[in-house]
C-alpha positions as CSV (number, residue, x, y, z in Angstrom):
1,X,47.3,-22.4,0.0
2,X,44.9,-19.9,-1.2
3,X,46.7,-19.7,-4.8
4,X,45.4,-19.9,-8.4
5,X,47.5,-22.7,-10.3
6,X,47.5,-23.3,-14.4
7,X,48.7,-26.9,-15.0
8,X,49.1,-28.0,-18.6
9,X,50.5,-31.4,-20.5
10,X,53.9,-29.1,-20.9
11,X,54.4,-29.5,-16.7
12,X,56.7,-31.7,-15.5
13,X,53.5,-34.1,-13.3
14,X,53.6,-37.1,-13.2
15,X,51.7,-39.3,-15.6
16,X,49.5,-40.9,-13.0
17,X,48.2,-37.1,-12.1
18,X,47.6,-36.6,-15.8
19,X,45.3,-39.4,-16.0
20,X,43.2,-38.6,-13.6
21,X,43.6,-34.7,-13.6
22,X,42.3,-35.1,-17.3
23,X,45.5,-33.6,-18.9
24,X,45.8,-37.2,-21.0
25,X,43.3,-40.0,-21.6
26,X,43.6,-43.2,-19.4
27,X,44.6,-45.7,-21.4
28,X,44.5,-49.7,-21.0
29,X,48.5,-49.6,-19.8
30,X,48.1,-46.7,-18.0
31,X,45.3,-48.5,-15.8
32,X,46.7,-52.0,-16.1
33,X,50.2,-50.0,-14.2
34,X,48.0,-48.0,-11.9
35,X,46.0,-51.4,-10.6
36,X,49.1,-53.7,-10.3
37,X,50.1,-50.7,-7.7
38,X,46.8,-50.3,-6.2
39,X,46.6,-53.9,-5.8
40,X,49.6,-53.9,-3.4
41,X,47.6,-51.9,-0.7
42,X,44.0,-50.9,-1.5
43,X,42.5,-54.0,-3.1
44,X,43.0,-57.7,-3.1
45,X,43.5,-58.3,-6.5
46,X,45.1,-56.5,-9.8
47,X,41.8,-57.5,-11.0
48,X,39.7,-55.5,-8.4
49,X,41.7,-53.0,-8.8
50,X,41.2,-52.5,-12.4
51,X,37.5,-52.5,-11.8
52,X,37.3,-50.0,-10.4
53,X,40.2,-48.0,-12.7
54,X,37.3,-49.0,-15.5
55,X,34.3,-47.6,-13.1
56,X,35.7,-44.5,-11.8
57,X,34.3,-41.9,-14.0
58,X,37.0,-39.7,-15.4
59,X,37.8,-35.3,-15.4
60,X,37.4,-34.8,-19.1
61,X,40.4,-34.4,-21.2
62,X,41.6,-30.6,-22.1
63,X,44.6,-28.6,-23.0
64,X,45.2,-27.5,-19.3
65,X,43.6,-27.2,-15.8
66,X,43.1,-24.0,-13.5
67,X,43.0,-24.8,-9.7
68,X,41.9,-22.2,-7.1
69,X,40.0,-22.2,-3.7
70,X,35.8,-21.5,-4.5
71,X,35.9,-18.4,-2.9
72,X,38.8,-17.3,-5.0
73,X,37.5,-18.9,-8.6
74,X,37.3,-16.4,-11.3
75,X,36.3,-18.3,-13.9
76,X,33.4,-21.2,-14.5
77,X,33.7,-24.3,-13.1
78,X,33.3,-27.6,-14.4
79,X,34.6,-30.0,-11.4
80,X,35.3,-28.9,-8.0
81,X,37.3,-31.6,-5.7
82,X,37.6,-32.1,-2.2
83,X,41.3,-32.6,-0.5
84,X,41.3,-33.6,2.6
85,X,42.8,-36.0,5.1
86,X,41.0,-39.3,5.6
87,X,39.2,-37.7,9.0
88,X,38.0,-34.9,7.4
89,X,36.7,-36.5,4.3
90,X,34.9,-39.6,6.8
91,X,33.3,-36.6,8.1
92,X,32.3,-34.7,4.7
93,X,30.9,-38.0,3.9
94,X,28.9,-38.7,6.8
């Protein structure tokens, strides 16, 4: 925790976390995959699922990603997320 991290397409992550870390561009399989999974415990339906895979707006592609803590950032940002368990997030959200 507390660290500056450089990921590029070069890393050895997974291809799900490229997707949606914007390291590669979703594509139709990749979201078909990713909703048959989803479908198995989040949503009814492969088909819900892939609804939303299609509405959830999307980190822009580049080469490589820099993640750091806010107070740490050295550099301008363009997204920042939020990790958190689901408790804390209810509570960021409410």
């Amino acid at each position: 925790m507390g660290q500056t991290i450089g990921i590029t397409k070069q890393d050895p992550i997974g291809d799900r976390c490229t997707h949606l870390n914007g390291l590669r561009p979703g594509t139709e399989k990749s979201m078909q995959a990713e909703a048959q999974m989803l479908s198995k415990t989040w949503f009814g339906s492969p088909e819900d699922a892939l609804r939303q895979q299609q509405e959830t707006p999307r980190v822009p592609v580049a080469e490589a990603i820099v993640n750091a803590p806010l107070y740490k950032e050295k550099f301008e940002l363009d997204v920042v997320s939020i990790y958190g368990n689901p408790a804390q997030i209810m509570m960021l959200l409410c």
